[in-house]
N, C-alpha and C positions, 0 to 999 in steps of 0.2 A: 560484682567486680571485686578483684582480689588487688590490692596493690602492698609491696613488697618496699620497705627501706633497707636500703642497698648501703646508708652509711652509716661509720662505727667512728666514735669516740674516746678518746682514754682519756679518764678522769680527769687529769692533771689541764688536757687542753680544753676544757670547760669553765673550767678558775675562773674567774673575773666579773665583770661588771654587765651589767643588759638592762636595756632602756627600750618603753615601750615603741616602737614606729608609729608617729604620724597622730598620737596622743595631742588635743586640744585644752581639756578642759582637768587636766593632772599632768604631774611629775612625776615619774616614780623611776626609783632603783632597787635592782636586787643583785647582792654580790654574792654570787656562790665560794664558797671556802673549804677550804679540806678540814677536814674531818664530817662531810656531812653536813655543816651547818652553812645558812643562809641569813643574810643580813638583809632586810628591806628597808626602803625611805619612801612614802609618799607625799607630794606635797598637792594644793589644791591650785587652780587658775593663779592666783593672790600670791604664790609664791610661799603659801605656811603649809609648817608641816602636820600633817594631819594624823599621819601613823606612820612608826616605828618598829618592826618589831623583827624574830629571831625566828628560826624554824631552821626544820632537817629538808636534806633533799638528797635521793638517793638516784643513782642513777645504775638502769638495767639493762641487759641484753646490749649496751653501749650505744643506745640510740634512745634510749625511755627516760624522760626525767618526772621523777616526782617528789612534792610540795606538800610537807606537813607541818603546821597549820598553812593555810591558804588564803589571802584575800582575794576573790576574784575581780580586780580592777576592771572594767569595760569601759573605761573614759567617760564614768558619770563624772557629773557636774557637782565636784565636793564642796561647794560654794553653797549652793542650794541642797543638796543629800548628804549632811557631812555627818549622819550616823551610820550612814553605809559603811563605813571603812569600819564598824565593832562586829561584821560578820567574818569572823577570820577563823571559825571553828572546822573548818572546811577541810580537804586537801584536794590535790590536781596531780594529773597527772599526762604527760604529753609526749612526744616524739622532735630530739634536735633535729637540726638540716642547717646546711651550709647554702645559702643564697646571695648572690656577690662574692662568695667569698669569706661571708661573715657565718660565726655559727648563731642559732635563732630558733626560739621555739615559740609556737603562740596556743593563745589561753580562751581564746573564744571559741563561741557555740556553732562557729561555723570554719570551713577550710580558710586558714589563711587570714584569721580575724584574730587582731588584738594582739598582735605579735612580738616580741623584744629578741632587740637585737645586741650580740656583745657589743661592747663598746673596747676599739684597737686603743 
């Protein structure tokens, strides 16, 4: 099966702030920024913050976004796994979409899993 993204974004309407949907057991934010650069906040169940940090992200073909360095958040339990968050050597990389309305990319290993959404 071939499927085709049909939608395109310009930089500029990406800016802002995204939060995971439907996250239990974290918090997290990532604010995308011009010049490339991304600002992230995690925090755990408890409300502390657990990681911090900076990275690029560039965005391709106007539908492709990618994440260097990367933590790959899946809504573990950073109360119990709280060295999971020193794996951020990583990068990612995904495809936006607008659903509702909202623009939204997600990070999981399947369609549709682990997804953050801009925050209006």
């Amino acid at each position: 099966m071939l499927v085709a993204c049909d939608e395109h974004f310009e930089t500029k309407e990406v800016y802002g702030s995204y939060t995971p949907i439907g996250y239990k057991n974290s918090y997290d934010t990532i604010q995308l920024k011009p010049d490339s650069v991304y600002h992230r906040r995690i925090y755990n169940k408890n409300h502390k913050l657990v990681l911090e940090m900076d990275g690029k992200w560039v965005l391709e073909r106007s539908h492709i976004i990618h994440f260097i360095p990367f933590y790959l958040n899946l809504d573990i339990d950073l109360v119990k796994f709280p060295k999971s968050v020193t794996d951020t050597s990583g990068g990612w990389g995904g495809s936006l979409e607008t659903q509702s309305g909202n623009i939204q990319f997600c990070v999981g290993y399947y369609i549709d899993s682990n997804c953050y959404r801009k925050i209006q």
